[in-house]
Each structure stands twice: as C-alpha cells, then as structure tokens.
N, CA, C and O atoms as CSV, one atom per row, in Angstrom:
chain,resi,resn,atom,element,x,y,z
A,1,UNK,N,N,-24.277,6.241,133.257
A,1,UNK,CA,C,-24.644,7.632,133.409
A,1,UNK,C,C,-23.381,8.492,133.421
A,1,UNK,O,O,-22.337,8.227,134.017
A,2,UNK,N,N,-23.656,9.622,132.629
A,2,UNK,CA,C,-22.305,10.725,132.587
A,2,UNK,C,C,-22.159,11.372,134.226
A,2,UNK,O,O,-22.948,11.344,135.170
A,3,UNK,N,N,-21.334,11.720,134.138
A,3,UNK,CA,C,-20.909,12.296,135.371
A,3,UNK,C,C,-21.148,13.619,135.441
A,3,UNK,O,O,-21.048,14.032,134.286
A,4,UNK,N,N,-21.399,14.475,136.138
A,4,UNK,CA,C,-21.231,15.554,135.693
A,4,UNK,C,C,-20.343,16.473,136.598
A,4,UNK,O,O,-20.268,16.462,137.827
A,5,UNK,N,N,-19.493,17.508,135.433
A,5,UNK,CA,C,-18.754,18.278,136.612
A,5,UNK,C,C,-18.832,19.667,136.651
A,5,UNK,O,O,-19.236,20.240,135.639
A,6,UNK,N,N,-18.586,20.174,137.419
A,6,UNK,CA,C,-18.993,21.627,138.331
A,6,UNK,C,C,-17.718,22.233,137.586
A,6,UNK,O,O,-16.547,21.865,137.493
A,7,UNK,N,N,-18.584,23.531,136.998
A,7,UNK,CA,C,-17.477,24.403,136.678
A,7,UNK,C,C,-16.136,25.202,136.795
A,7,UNK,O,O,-15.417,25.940,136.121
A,8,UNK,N,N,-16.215,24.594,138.128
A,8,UNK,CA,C,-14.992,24.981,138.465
A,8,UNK,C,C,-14.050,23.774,138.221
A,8,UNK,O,O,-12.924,24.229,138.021
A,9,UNK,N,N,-14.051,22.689,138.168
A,9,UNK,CA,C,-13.570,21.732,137.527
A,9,UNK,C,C,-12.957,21.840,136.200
A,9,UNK,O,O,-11.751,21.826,135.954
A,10,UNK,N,N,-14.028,21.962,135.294
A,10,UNK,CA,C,-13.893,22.237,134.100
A,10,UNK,C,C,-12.807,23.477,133.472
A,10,UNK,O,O,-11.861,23.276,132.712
A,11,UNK,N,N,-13.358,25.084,134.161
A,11,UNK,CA,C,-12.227,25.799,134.406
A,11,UNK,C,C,-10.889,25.540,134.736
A,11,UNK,O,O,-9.974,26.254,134.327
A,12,UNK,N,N,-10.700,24.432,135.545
A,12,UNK,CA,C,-9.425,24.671,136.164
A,12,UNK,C,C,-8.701,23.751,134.641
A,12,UNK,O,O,-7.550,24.019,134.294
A,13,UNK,N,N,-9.366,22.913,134.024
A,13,UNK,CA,C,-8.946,22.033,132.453
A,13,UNK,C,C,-8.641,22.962,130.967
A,13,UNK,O,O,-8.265,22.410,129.933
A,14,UNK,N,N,-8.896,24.575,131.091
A,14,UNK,CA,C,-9.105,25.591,130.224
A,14,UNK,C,C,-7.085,25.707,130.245
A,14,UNK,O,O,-6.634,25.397,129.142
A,15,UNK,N,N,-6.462,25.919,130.834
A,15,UNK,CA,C,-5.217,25.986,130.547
A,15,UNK,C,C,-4.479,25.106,129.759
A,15,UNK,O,O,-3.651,25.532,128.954
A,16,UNK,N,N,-4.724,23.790,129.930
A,16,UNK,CA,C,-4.622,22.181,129.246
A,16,UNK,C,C,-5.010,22.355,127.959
A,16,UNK,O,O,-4.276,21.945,127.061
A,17,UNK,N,N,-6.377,23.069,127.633
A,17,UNK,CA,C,-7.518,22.829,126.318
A,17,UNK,C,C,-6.634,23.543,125.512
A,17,UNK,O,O,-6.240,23.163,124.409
A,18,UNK,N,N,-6.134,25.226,126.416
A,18,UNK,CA,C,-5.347,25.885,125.211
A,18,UNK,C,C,-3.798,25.925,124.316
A,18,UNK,O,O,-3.300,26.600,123.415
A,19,UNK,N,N,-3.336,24.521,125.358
A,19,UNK,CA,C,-2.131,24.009,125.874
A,19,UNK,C,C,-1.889,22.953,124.511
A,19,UNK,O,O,-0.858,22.655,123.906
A,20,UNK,N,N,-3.598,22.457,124.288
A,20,UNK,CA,C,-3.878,21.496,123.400
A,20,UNK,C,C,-3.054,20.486,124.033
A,20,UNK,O,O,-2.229,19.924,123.314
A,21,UNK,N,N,-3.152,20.085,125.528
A,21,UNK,CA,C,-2.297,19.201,126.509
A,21,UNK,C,C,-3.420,17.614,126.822
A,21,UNK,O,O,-2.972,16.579,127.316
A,22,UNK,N,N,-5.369,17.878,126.245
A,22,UNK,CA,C,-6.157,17.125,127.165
A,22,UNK,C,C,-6.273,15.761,126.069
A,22,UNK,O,O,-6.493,15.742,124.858
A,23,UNK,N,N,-6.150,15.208,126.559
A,23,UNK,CA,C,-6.541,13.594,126.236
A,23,UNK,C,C,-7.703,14.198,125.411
A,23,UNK,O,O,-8.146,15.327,125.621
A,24,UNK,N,N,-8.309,13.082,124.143
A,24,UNK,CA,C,-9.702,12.776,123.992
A,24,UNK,C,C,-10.619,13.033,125.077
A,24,UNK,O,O,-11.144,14.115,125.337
A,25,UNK,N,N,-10.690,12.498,125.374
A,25,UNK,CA,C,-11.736,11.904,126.727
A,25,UNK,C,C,-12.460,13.957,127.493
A,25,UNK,O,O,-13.458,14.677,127.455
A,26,UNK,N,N,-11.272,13.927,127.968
A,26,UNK,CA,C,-11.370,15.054,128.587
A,26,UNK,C,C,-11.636,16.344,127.940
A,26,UNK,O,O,-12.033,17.279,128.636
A,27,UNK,N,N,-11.425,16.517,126.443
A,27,UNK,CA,C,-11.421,17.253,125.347
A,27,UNK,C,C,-13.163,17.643,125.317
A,27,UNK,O,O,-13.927,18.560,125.619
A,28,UNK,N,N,-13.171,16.256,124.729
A,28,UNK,CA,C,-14.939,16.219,124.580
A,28,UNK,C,C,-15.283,17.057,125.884
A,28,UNK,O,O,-15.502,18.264,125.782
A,29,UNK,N,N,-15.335,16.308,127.302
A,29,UNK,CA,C,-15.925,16.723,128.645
A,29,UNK,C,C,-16.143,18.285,128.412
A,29,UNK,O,O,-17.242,18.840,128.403
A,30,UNK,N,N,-14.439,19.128,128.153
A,30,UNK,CA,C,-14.900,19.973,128.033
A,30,UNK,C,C,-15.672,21.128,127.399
A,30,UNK,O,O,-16.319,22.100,127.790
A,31,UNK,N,N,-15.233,20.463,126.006
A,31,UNK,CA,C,-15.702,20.835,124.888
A,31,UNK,C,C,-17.797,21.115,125.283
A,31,UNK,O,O,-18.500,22.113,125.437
A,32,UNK,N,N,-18.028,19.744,125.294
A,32,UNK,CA,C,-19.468,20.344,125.618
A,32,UNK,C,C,-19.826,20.697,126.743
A,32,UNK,O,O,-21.029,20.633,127.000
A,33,UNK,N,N,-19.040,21.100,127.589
A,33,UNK,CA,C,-19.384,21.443,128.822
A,33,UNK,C,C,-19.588,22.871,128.200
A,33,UNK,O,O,-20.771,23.203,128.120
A,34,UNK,N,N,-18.709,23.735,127.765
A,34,UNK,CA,C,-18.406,24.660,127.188
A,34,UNK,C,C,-19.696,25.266,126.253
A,34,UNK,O,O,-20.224,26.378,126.240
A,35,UNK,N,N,-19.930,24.166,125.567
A,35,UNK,CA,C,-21.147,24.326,124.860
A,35,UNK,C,C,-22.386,24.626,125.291
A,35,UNK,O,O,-23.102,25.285,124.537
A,36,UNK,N,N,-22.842,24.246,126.464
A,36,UNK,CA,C,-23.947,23.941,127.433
A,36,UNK,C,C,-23.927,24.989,128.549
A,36,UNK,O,O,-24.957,25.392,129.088
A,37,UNK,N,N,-22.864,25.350,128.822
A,37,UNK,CA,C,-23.199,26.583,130.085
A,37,UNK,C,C,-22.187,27.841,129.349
A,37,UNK,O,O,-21.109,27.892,128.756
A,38,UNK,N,N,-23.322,28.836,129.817
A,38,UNK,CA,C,-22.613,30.344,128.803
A,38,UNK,C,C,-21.569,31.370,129.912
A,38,UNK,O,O,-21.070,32.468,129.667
A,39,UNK,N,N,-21.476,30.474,131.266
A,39,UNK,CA,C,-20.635,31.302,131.721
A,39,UNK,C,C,-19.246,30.945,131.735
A,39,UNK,O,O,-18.358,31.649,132.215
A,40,UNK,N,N,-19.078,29.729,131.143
A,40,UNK,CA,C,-17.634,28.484,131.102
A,40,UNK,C,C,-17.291,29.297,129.497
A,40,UNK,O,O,-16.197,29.763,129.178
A,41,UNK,N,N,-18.375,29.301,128.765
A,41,UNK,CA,C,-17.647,29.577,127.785
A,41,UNK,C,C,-17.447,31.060,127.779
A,41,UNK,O,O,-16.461,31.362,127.107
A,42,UNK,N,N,-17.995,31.967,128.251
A,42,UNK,CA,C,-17.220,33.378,128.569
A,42,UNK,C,C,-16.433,33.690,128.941
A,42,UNK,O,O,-15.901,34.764,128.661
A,43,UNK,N,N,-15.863,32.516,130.071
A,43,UNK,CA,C,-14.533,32.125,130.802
A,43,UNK,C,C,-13.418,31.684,130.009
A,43,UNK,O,O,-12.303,32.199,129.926
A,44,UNK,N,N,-13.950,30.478,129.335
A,44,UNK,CA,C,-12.916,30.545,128.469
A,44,UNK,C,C,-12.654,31.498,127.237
A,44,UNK,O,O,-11.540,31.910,126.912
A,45,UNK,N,N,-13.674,31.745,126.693
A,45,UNK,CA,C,-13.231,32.964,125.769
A,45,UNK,C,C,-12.378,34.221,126.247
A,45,UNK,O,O,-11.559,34.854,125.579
A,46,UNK,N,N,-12.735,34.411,127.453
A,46,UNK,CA,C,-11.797,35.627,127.866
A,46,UNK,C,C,-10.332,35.148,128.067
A,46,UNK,O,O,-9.512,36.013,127.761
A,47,UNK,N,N,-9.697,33.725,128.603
A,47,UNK,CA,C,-8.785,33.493,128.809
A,47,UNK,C,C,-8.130,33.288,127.347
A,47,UNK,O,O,-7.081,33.792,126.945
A,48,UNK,N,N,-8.821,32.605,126.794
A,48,UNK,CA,C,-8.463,32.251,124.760
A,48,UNK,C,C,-8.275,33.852,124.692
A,48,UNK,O,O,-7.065,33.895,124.470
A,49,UNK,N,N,-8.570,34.781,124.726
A,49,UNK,CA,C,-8.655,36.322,123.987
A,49,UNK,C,C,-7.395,36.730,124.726
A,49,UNK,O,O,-6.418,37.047,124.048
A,50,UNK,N,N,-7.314,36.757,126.192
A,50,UNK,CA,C,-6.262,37.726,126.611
A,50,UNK,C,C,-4.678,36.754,125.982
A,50,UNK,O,O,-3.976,37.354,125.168
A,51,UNK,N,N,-4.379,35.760,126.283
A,51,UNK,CA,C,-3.717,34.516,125.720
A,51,UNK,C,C,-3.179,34.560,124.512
A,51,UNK,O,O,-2.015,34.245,124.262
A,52,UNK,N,N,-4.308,35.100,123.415
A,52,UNK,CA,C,-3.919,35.119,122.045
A,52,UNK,C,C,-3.833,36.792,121.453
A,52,UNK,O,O,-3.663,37.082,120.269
A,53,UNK,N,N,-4.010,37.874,122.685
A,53,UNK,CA,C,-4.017,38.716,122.056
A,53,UNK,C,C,-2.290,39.087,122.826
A,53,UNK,O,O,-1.461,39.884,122.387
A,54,UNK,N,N,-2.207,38.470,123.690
A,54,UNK,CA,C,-1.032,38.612,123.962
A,54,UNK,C,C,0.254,37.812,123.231
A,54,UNK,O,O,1.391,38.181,123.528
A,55,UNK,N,N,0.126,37.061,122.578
A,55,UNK,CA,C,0.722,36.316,122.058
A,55,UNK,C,C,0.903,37.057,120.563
A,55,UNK,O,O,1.971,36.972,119.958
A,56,UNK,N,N,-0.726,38.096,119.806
A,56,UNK,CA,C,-0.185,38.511,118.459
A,56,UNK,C,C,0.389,39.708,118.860
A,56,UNK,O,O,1.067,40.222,117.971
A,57,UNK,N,N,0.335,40.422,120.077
A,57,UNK,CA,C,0.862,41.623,120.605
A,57,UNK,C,C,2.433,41.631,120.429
A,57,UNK,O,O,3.168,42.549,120.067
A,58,UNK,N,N,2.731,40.308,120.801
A,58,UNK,CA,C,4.407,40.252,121.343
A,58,UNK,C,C,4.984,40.328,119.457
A,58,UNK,O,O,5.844,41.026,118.919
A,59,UNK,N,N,3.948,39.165,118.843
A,59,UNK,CA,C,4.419,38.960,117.455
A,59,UNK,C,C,4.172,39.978,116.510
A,59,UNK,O,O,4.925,39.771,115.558
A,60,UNK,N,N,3.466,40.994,116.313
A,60,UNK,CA,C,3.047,41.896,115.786
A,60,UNK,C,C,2.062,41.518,114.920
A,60,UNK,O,O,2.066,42.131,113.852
A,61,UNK,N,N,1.100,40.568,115.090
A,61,UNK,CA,C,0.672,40.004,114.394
A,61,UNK,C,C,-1.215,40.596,113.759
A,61,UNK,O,O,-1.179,41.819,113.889
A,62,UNK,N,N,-2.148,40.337,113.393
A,62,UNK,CA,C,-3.015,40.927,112.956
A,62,UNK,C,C,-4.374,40.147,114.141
A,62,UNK,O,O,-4.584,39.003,114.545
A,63,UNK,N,N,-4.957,41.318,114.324
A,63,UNK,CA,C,-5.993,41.196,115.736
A,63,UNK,C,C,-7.412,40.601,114.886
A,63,UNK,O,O,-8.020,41.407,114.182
A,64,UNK,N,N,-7.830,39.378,114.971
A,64,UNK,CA,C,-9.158,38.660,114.607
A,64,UNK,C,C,-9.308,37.839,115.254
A,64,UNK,O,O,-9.687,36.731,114.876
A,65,UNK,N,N,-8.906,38.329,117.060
A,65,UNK,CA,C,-9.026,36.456,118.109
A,65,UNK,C,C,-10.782,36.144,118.080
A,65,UNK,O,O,-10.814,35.020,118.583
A,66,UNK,N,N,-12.056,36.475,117.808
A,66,UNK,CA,C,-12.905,36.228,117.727
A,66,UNK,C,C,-12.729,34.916,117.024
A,66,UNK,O,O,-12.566,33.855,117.625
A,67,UNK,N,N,-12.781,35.069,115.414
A,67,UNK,CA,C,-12.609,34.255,114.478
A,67,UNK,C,C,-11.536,33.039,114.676
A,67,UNK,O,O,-11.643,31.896,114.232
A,68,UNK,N,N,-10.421,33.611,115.499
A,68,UNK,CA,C,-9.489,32.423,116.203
A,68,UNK,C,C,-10.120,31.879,117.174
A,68,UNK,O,O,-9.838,30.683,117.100
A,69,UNK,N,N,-10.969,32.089,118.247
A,69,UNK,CA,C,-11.502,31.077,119.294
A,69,UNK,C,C,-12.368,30.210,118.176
A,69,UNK,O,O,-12.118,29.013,118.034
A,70,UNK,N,N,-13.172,30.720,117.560
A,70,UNK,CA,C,-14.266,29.943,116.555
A,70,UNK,C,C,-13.461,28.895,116.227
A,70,UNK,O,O,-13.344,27.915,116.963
A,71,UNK,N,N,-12.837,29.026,115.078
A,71,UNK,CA,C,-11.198,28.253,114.906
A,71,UNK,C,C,-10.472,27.357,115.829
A,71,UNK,O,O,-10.148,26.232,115.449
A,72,UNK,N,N,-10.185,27.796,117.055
A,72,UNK,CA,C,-9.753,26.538,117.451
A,72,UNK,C,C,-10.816,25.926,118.293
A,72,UNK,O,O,-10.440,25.069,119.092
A,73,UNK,N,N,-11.933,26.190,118.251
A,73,UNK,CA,C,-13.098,25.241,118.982
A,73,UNK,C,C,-12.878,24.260,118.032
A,73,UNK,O,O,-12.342,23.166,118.208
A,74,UNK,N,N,-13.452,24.854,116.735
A,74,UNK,CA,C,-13.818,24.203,115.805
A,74,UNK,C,C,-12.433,22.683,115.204
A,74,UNK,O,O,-12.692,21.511,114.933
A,75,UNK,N,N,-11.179,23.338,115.195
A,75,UNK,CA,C,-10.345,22.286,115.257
A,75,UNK,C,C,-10.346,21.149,116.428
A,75,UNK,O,O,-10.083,19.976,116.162
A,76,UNK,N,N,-10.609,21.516,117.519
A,76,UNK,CA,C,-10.575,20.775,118.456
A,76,UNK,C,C,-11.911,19.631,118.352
A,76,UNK,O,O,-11.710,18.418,118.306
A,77,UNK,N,N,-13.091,20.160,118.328
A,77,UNK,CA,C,-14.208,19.508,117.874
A,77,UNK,C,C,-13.745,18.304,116.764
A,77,UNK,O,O,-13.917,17.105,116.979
A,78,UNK,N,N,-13.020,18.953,115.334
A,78,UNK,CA,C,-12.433,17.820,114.508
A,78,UNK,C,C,-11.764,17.004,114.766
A,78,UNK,O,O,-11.861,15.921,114.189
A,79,UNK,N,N,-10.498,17.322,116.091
A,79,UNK,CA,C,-9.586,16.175,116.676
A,79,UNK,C,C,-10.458,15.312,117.337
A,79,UNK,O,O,-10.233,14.155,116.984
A,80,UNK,N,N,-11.767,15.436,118.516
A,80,UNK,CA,C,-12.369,14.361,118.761
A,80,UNK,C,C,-12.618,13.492,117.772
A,80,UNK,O,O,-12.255,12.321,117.885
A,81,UNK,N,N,-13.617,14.182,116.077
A,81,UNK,CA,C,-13.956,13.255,115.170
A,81,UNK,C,C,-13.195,12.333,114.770
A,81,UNK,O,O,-13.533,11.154,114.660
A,82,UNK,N,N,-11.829,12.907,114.454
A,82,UNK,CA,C,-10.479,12.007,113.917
A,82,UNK,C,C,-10.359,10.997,115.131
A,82,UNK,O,O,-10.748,9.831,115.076
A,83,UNK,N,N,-9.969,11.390,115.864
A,83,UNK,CA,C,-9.950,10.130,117.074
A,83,UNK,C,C,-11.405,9.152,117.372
A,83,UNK,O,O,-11.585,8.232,118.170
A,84,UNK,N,N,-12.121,9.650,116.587
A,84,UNK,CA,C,-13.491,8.781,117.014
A,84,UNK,C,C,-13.146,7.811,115.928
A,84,UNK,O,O,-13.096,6.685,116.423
A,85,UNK,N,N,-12.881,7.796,114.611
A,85,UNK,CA,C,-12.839,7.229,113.340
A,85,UNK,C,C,-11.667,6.236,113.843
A,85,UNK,O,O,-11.602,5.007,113.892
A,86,UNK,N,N,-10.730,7.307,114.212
A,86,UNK,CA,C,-9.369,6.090,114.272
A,86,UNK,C,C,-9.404,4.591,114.981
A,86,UNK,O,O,-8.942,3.499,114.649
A,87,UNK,N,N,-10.258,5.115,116.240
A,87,UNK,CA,C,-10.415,4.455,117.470
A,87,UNK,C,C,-11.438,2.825,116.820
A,87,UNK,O,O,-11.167,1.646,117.049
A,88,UNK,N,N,-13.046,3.621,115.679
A,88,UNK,CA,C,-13.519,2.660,115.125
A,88,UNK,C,C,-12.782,2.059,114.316
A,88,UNK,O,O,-12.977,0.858,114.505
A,89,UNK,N,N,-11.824,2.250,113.281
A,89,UNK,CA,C,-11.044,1.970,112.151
A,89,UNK,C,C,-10.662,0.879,112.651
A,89,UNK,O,O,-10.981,-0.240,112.249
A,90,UNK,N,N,-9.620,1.263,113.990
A,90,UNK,CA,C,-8.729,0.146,114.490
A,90,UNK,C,C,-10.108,-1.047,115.490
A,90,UNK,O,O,-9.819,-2.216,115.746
A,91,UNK,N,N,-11.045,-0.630,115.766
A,91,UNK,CA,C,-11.652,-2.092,116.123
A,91,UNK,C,C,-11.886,-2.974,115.124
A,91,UNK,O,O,-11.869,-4.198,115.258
A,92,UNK,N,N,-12.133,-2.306,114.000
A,92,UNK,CA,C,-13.165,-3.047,113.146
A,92,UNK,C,C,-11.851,-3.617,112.388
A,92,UNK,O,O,-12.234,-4.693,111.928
A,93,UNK,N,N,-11.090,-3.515,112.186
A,93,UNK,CA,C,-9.757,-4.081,112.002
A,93,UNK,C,C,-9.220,-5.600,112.545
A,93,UNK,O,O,-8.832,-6.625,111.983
A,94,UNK,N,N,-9.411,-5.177,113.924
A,94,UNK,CA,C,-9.253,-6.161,114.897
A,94,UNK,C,C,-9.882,-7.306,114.403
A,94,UNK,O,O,-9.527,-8.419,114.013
A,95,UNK,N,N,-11.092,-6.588,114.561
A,95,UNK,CA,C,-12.851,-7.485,114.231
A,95,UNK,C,C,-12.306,-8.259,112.976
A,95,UNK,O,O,-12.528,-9.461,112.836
A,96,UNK,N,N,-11.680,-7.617,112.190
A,96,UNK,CA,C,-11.599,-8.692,110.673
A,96,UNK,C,C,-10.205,-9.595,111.310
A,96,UNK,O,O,-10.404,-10.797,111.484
A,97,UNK,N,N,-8.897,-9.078,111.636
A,97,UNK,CA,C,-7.961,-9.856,111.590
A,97,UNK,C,C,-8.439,-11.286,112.866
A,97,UNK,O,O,-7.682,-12.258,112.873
A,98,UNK,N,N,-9.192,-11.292,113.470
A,98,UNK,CA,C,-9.416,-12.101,114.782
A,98,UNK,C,C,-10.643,-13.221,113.434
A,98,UNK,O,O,-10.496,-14.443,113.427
A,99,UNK,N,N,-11.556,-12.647,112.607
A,99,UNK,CA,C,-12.376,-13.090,112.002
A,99,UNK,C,C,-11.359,-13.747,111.271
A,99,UNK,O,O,-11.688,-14.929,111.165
A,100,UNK,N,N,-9.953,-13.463,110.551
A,100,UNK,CA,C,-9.382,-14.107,109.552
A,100,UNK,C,C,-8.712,-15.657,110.257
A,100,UNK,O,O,-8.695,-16.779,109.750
A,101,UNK,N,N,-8.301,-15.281,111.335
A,101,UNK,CA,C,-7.670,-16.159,112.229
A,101,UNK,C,C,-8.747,-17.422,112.632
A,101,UNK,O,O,-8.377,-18.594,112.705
A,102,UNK,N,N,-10.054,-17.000,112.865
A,102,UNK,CA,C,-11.207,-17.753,113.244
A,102,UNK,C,C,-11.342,-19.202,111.827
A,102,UNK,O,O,-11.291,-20.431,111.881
A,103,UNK,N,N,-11.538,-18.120,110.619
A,103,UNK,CA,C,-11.785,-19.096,109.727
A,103,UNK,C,C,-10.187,-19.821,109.239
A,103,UNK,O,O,-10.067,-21.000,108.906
A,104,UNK,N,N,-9.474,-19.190,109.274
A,104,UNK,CA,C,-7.846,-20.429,109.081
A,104,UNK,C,C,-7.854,-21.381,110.061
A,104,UNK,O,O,-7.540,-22.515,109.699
A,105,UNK,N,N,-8.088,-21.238,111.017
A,105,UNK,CA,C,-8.335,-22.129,112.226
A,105,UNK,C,C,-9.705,-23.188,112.203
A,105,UNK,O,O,-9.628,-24.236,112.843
A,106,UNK,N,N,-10.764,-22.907,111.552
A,106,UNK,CA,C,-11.869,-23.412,111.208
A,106,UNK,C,C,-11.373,-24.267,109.751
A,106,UNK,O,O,-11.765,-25.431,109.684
A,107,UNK,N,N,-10.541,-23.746,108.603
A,107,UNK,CA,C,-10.210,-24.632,107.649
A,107,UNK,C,C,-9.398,-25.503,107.574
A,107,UNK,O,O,-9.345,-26.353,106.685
A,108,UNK,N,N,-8.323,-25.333,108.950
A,108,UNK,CA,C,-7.093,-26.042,108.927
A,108,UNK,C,C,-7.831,-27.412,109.630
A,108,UNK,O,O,-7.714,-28.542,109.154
A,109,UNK,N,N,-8.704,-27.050,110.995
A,109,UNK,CA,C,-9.608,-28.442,111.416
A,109,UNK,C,C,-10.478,-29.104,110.672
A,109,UNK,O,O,-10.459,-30.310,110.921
A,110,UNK,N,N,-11.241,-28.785,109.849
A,110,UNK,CA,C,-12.099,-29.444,108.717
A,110,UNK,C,C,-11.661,-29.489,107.516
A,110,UNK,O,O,-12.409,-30.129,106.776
A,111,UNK,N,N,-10.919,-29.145,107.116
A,111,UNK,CA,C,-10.540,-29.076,105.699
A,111,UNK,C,C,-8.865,-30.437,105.371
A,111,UNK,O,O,-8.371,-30.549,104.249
C-alpha cells in the first residue's frame, strides 16, 4: 500500500522539484501528488511563477511562465519515463546476461 503524505510534506519537497534536486522516487510522489490535489498545485505554481519570473526579470528575458510551468511538469513527468525504461532496460539485461551464464554452465556440464 502507498503511503500517503500530507501536504505539507509534499510542499516542503517544491524547492528540491524546482532545484530539479529529487530522486525518481520522490519526483513521481510529488509529481502526482500535485496532480491530485488543486491546492499543492496552486502552491506550487505560485512558487514556479514568482521563481521564474524573477529569474526572467533579473535576465531580461520574455514573460510566458504559464507555458514554462506546463514545460517543466511536463519534462519532469518524461525524466520519470526515461528512468522507468532505463531501470527495465538494465533488468532485462541482467535477466539475459545471468540466462547466458546459466546455459554456458549447463553446456560446459553436459556437453
């Protein structure tokens, strides 16, 4: 069973998320936590907005942080996928090199 954690938890992980500082693990947690309650993600959107509008303020840069939170949800969402693939890639890897070892070991005794 998932655990579940209290928003203030989760909040206090919003500095990390924008830090791009959180493990997998914790990414996801917050990621759909975020997804699932509309006052976490108002929270974080306001901290993502003041954060990045201060950041194109200093740079002189062009104001569309809407389309940038979308954006880096949306990248972040893709880093779980990539790490989900990698994570299967490398078992199923395993799975063959342990399988290759099984049958050399199986031909070297019978063969």
């Amino acid at each position: 069973m998932k655990k579940q954690y209290s928003c203030k938890e989760i909040e206090k992980l919003f500095p990390k998320l924008l830090n791009k500082e959180l493990d997998i693990h914790s990414l996801q947690i917050v990621l759909d936590h975020i997804e699932n309650c509309p006052e976490c993600k108002e929270e974080f959107s306001i901290q993502y907005l003041v954060r990045e509008g201060i950041s194109i303020l200093e740079n002189g840069g062009n104001f569309d942080l809407q389309n940038g939170l979308e954006t880096f949800l949306l990248q972040s969402r893709r880093k779980i996928k990539r790490a989900r693939v990698f994570t299967f890639l490398t078992y199923f890897l395993e799975f063959v090199a342990l399988l290759t070892v099984i049958i050399i070991l199986f031909m070297v005794v019978f063969y």
